[in-house]
N, C-alpha and C positions, 0 to 999 in steps of 0.2 A: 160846782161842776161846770167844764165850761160849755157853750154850745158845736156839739156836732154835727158839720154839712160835709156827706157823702155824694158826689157827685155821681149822678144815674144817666149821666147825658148821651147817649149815640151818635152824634153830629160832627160833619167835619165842618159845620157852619160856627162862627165863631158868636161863645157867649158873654156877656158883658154885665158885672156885677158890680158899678161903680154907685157906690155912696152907701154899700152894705157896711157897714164898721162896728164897731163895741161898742162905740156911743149911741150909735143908731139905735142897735138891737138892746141897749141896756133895761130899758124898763117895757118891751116888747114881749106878748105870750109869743109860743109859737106857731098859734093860728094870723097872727100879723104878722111874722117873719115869713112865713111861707107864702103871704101874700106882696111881699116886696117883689117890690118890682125890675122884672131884667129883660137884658134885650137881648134875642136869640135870632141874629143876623139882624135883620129891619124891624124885625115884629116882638110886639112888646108882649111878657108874659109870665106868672108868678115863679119866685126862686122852688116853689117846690114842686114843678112842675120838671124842674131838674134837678133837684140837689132831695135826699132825703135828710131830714132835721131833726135834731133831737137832744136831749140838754137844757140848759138855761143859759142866757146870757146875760144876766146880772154883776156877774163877776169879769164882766169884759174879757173875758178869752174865745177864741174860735178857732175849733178844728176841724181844719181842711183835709179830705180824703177823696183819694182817686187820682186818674190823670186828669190833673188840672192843664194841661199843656194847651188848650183851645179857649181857657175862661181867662177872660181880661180883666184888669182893676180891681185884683183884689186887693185889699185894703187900701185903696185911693183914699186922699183926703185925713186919713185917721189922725185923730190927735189924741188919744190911750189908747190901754189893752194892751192885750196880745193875741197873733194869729200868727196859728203852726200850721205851717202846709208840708203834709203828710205824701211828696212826690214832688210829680214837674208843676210847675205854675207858667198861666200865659203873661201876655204882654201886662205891662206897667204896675206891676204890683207894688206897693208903696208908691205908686206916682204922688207926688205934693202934698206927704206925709208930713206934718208937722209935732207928732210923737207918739210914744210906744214902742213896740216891735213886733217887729214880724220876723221869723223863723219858714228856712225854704228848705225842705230833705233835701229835693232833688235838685234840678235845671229851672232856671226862670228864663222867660223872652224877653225880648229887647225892651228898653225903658223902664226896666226896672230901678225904681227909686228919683226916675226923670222928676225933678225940681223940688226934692227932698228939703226940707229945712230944719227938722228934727226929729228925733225918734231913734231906732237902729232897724236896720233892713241887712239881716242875715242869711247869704245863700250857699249853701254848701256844697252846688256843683257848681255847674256855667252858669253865668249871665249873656243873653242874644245880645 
């Protein structure tokens, strides 16, 4: 089952979830996951303070839901998995992926896939 992050954020302040990935979260409960750490503008504060979670990540998959259009880096850095984002995704999603994939329903923002070296990074609307 993979793990489920529903995004509950109100903000037009930009959030930044870089170094969350499948290998991270692989042998992670989900009282540590919900304690990773993101940045919500300047100020630093737990992923579950914005995303609700739920599932296991064991099986290195993650599904993204909501408008993601304001969360940056998702899946930065990844080197397995998979992560499905379930709508629009923000800036640099797959930035300096080195493998896996990632899967985009909707529009990503600009930098996506910026200094890729492997993996696949699928978007099935626009790219910024």
């Amino acid at each position: 089952m993979a793990l489920a992050l529903t995004y509950q954020g109100q903000t037009t302040i930009p959030v930044e979830i870089e170094g969350l990935t499948p290998t991270w979260a692989r042998d992670k409960s989900l009282a540590e996951i919900r304690e990773f750490e993101i940045f919500h503008g300047n100020q630093k504060l737990p992923l579950g303070e914005m995303f609700d979670i739920e599932g296991n990540a064991s099986d290195l998959q993650f599904d993204f839901h909501g408008d993601l259009s304001g969360v940056h880096w998702i899946g930065a850095h990844m080197s397995e998995g998979e992560i499905h984002i379930h709508g629009p995704g923000g800036r640099h999603i797959g930035s300096e992926m080195r493998g896996g994939r990632i899967e985009v329903a909707g529009d990503a923002g600009g930098w996506a896939g910026a200094e890729m070296s492997g993996g696949l990074l699928h978007i099935h609307g626009h790219a910024g």
